[in-house]
DSSP file (Angstrom, degrees, kcal/mol; ACC not computed):
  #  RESIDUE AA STRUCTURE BP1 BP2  ACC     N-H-->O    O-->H-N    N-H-->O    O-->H-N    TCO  KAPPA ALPHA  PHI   PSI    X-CA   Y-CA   Z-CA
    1    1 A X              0   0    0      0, 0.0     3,-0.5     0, 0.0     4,-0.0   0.000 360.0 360.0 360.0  25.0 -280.2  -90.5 -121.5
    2    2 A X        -     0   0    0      1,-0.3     3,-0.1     2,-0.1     0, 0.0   0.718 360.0 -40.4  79.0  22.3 -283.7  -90.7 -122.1
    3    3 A X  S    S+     0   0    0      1,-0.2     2,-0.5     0, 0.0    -1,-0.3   0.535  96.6 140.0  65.9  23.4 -283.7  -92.5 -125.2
    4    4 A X        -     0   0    0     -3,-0.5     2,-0.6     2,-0.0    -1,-0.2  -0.898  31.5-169.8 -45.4 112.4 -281.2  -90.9 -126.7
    5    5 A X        -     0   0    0     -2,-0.5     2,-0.4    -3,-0.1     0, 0.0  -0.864   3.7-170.9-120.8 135.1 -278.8  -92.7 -128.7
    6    6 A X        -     0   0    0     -2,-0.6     2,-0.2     3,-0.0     3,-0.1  -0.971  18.5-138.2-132.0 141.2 -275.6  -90.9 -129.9
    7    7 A X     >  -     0   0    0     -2,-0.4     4,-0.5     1,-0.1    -2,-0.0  -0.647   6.6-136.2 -97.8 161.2 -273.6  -92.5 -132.2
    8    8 A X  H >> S+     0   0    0      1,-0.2     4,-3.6     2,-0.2     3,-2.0   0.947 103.7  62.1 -50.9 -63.7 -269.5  -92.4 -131.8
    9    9 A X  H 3> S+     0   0    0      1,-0.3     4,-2.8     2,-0.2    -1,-0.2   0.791 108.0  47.3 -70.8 -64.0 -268.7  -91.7 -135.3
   10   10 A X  H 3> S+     0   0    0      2,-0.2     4,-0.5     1,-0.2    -1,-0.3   0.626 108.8  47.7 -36.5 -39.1 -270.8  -88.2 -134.9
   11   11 A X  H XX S+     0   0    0     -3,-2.0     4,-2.8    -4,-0.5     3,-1.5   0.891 114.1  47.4 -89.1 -50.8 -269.6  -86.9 -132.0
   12   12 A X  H 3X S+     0   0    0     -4,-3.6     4,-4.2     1,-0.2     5,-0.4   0.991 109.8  53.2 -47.7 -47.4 -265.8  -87.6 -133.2
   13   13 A X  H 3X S+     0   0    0     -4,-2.8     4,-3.5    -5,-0.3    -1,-0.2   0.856 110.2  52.0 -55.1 -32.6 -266.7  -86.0 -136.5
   14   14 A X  H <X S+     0   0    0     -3,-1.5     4,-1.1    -4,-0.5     5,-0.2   0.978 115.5  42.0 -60.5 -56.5 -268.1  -82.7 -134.0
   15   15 A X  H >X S+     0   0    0     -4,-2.8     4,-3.3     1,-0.3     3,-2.4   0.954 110.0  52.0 -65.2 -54.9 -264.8  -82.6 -132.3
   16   16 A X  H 3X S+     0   0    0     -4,-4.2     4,-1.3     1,-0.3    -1,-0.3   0.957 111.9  46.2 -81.8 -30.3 -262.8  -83.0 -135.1
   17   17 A X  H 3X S+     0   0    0     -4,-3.5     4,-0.9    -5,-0.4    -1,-0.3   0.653 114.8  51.0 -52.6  -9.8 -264.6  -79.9 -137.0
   18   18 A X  H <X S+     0   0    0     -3,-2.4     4,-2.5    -4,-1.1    -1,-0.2   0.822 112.0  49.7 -90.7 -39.1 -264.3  -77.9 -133.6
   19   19 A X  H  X S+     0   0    0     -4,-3.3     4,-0.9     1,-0.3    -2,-0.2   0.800 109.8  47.6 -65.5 -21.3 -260.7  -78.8 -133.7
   20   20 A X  H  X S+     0   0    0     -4,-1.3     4,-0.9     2,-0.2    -1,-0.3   0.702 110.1  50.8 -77.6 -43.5 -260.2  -77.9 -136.9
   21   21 A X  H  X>S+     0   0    0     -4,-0.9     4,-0.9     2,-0.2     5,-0.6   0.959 108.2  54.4 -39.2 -72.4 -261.9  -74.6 -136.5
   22   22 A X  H  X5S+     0   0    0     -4,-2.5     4,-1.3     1,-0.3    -2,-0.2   0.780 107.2  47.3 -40.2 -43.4 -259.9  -73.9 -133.7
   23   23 A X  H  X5S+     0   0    0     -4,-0.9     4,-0.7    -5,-0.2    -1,-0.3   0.880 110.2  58.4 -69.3 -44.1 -256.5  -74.6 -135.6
   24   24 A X  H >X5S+     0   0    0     -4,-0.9     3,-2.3    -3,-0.5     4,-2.1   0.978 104.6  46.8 -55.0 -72.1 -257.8  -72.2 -138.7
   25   25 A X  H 3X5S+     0   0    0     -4,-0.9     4,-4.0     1,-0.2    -1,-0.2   0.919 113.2  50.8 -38.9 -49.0 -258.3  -69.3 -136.8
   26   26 A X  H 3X<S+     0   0    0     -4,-1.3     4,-0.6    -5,-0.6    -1,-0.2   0.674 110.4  49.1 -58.4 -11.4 -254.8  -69.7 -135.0
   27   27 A X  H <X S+     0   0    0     -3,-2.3     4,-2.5    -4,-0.7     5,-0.4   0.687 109.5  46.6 -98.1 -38.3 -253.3  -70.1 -137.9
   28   28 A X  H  X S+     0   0    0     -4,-2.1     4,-2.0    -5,-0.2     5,-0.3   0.918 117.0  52.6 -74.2 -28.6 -255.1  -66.8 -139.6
   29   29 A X  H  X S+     0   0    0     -4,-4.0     4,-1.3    -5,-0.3    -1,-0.2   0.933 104.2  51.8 -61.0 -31.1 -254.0  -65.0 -136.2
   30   30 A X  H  X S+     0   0    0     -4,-0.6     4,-1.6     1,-0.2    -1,-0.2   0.628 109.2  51.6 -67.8 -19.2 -250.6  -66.2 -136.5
   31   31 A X  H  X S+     0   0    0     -4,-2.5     4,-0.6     2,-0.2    -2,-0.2   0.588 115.2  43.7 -93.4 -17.3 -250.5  -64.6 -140.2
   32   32 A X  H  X S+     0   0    0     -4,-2.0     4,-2.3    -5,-0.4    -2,-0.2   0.942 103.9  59.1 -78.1 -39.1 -251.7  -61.5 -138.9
   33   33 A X  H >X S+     0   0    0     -4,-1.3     4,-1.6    -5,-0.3     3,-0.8   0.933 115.6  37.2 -10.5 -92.0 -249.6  -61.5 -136.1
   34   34 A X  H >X S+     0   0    0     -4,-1.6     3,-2.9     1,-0.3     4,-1.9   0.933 120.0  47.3 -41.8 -84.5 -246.5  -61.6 -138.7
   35   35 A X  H 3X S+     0   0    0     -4,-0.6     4,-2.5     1,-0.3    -1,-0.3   0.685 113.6  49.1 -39.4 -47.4 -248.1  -59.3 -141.3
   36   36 A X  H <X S+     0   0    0     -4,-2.3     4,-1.2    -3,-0.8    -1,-0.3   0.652 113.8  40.1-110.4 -34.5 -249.1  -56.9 -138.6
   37   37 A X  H <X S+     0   0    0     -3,-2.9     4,-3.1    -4,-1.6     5,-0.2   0.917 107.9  69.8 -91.2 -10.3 -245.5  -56.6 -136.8
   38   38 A X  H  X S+     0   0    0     -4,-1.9     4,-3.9     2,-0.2    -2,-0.2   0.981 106.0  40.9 -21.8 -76.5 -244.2  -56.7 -140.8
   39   39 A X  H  X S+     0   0    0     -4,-2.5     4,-5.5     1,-0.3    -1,-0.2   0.898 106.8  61.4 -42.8 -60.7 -246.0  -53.0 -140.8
   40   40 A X  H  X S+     0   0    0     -4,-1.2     4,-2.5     1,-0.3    -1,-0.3   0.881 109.3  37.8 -45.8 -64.2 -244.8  -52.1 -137.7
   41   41 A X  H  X S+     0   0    0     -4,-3.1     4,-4.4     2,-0.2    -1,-0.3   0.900 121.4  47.5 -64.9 -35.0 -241.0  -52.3 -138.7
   42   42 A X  H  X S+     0   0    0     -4,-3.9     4,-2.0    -5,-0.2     5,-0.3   0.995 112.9  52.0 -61.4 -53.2 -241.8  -50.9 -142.2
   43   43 A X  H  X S+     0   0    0     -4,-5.5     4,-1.7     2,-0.2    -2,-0.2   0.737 112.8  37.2  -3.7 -77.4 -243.5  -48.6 -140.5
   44   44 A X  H  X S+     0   0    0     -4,-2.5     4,-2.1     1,-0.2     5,-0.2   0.877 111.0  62.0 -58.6 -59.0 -240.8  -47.6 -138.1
   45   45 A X  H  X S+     0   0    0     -4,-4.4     4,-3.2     1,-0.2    -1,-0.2   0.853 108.8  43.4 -49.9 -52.9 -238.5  -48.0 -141.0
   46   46 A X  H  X S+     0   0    0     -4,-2.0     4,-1.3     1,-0.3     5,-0.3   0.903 106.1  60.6 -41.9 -51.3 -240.7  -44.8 -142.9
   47   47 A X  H >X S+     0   0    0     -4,-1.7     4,-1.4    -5,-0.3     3,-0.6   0.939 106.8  44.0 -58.4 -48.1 -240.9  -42.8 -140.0
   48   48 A X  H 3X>S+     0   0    0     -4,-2.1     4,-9.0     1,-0.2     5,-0.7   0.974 114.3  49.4 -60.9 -42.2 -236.9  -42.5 -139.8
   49   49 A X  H 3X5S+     0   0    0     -4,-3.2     4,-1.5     1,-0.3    -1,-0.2   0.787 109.7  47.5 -70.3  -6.8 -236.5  -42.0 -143.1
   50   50 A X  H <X5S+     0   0    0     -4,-1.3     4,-1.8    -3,-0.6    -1,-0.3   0.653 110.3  54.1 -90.8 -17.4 -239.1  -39.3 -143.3
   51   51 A X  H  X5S+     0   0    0     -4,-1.4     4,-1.1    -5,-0.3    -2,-0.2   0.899 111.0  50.4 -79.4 -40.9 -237.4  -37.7 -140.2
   52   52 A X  H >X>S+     0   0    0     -4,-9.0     3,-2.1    -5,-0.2     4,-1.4   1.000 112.6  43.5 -44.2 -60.5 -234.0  -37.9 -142.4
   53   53 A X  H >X<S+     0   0    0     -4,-1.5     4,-4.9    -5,-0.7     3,-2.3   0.962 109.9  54.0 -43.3 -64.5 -235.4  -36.3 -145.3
   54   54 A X  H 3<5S+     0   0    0     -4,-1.8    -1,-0.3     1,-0.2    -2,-0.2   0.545 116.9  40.8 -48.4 -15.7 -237.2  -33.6 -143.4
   55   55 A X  H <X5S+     0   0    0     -3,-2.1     4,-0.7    -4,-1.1    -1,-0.2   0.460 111.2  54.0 -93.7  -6.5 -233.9  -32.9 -141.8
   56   56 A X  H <X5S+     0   0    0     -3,-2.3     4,-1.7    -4,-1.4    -2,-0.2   0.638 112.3  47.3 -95.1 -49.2 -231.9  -33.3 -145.1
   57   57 A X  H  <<S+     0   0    0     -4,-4.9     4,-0.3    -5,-0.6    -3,-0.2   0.762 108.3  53.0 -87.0  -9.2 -234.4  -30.7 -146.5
   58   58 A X  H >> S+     0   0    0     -5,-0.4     3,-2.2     2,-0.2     4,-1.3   0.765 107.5  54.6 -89.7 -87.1 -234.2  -27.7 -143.2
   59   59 A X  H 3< S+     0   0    0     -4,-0.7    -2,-0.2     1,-0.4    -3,-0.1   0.388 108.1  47.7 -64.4 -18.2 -230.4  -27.7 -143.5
   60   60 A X  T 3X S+     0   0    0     -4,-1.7     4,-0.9    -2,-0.5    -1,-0.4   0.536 116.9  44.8 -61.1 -14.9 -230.8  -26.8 -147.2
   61   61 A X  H <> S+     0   0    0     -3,-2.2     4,-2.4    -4,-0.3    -2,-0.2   0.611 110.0  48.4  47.1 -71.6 -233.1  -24.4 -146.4
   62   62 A X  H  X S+     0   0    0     -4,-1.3     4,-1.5     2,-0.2    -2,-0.2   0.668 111.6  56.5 -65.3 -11.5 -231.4  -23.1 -143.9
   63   63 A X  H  > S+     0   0    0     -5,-0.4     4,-2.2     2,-0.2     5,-0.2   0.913 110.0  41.5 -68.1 -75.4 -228.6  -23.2 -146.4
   64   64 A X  H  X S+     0   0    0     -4,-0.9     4,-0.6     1,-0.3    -2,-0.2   0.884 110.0  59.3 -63.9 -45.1 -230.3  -21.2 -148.9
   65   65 A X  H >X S+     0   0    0     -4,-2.4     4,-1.9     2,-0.2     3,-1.0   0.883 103.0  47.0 -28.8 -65.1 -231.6  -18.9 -146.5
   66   66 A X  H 3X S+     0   0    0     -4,-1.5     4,-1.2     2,-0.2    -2,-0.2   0.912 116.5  53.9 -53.4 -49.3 -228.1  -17.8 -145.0
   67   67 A X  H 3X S+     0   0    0     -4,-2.2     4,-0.6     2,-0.2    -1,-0.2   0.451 102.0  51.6  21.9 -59.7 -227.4  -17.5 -148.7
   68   68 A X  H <X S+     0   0    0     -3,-1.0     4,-1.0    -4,-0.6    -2,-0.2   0.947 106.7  56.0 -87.6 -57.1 -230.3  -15.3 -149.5
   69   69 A X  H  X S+     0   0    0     -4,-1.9     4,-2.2     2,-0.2    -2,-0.2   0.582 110.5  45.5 -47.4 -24.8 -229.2  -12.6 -146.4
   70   70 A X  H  X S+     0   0    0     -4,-1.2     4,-1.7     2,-0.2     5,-0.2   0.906 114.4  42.3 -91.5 -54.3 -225.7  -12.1 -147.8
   71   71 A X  H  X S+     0   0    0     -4,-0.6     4,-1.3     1,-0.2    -2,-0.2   0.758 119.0  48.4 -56.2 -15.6 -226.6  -11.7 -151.1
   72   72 A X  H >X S+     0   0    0     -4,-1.0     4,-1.6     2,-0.2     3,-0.7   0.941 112.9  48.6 -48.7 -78.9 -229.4   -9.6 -149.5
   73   73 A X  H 3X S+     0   0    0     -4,-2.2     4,-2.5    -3,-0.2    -2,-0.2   0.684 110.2  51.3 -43.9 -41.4 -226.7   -8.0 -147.5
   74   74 A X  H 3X S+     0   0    0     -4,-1.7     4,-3.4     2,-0.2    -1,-0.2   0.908 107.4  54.8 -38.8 -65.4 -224.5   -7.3 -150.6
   75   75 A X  H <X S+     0   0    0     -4,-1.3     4,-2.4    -3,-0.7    -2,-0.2   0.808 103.2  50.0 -80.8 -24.5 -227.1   -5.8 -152.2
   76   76 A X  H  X S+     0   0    0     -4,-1.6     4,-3.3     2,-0.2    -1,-0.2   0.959 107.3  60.1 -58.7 -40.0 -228.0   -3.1 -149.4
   77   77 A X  H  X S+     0   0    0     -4,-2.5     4,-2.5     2,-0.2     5,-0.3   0.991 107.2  44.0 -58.5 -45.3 -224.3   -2.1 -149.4
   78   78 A X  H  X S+     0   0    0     -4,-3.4     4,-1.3     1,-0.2     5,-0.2   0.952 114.4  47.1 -44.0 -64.9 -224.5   -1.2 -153.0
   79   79 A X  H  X S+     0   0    0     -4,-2.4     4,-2.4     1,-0.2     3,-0.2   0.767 113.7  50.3 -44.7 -38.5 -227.7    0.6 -152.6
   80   80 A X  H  X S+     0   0    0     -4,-3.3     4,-4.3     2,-0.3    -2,-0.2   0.970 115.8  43.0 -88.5 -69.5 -226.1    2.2 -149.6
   81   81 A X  H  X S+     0   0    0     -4,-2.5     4,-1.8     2,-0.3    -1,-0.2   0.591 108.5  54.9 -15.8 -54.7 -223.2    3.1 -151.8
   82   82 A X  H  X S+     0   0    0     -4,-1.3     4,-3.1     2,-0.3    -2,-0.3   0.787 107.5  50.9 -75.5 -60.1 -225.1    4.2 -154.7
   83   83 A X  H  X S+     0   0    0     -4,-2.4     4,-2.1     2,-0.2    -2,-0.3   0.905 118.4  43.5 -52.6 -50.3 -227.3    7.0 -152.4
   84   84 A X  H  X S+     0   0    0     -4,-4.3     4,-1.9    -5,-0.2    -2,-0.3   0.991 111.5  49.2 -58.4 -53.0 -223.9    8.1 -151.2
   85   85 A X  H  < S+     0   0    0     -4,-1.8    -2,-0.2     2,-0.2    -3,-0.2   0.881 121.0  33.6 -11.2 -76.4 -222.6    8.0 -154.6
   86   86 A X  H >X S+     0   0    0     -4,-3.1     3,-1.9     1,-0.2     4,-0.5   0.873 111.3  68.6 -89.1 -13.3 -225.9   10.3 -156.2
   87   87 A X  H >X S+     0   0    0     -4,-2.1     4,-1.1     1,-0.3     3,-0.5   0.926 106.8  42.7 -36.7 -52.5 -226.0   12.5 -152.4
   88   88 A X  H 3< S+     0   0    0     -4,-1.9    -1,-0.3     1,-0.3    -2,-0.2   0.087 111.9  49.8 -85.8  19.4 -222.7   13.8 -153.7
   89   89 A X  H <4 S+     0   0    0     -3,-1.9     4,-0.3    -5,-0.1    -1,-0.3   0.352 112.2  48.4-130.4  10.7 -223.7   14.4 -157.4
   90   90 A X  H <X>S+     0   0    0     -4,-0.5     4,-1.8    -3,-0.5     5,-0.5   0.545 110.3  51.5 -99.9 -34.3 -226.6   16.3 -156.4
   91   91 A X  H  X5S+     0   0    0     -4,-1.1     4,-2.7    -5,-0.4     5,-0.4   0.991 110.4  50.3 -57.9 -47.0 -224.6   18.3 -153.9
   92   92 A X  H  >5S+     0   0    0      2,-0.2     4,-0.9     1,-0.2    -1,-0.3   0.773 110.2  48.5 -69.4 -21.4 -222.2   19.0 -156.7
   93   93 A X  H  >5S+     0   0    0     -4,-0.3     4,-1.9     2,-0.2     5,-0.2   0.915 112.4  48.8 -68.8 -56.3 -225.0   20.2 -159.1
   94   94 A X  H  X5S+     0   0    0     -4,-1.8     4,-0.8     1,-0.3     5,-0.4   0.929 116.8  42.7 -49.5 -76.3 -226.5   22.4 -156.4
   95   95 A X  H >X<S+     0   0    0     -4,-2.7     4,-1.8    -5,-0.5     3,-1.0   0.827 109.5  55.0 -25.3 -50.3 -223.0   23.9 -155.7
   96   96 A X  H >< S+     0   0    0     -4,-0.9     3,-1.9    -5,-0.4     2,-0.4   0.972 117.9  43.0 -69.1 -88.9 -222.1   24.2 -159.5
   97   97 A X  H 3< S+     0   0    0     -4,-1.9    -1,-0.2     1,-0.3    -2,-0.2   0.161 102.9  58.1 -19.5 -26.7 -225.3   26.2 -159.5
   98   98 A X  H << S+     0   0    0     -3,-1.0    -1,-0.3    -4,-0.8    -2,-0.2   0.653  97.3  84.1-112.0 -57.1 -225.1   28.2 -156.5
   99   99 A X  S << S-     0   0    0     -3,-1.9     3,-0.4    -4,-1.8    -3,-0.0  -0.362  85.7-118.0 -90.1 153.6 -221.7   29.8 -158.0
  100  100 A X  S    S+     0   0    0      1,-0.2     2,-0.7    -2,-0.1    -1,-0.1   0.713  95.6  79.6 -30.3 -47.0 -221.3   32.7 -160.5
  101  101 A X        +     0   0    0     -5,-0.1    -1,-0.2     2,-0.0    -2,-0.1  -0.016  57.1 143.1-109.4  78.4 -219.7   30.5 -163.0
  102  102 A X        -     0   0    0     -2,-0.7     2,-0.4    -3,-0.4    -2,-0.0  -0.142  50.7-108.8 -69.7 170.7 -222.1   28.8 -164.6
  103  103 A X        +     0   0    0      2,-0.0     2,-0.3     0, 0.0    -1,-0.1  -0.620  38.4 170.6 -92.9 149.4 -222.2   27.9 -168.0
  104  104 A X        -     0   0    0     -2,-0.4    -3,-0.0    -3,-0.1     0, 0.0  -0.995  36.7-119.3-156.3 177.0 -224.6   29.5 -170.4
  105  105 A X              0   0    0     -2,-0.3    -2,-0.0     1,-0.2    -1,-0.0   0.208 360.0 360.0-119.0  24.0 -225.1   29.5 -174.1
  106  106 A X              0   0    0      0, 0.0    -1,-0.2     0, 0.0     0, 0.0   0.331 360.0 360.0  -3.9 360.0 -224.7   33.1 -175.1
């Protein structure tokens, strides 16, 4: 080798710091690995539960809604009721008015 002298001791020392390397990263890959399918299931886990809620919270809605149209509804019949109701007292004024005996304060 051209004068080149390489001592044992060095070259093991190389290898075992490459090996060492080599094992560290695998080891932070395997803790990402874990952490990373961790999320994934929490994840998953969120996603249903947001899909619940959000379905939990239309059918109250929808709830309140139906809810809101009869009382809605309720309240048109009254009105409806109430315009028949002063349609016939205005008819009866006009009538009451229309005839000869009216009242007056002679």
């Amino acid at each position: 080798m051209n004068g080149m002298k390489f001592n044992a001791a060095l070259i093991f020392a190389i290898l075992l710091q490459a090996v060492a390397l080599v094992w560290y990263i695998s080891k932070i890959d395997s803790r990402v690995n874990i952490l990373y399918e961790k999320y994934e299931v929490d994840s998953d886990a969120q996603v249903v539960e947001n899909q619940v809620r959000m379905k939990l919270a239309i059918e109250t809605l929808i709830e309140d809604v139906e809810e809101i149209q009869t009382e809605l509804n309720k309240a048109r019949n009254k009105d409806k009721k109430i315009m028949k109701q002063h349609k016939e007292i205005f008819e009866l004024l006009q009538n009451g008015t229309d005839n000869s005996s009216s009242y007056s304060y002679d």
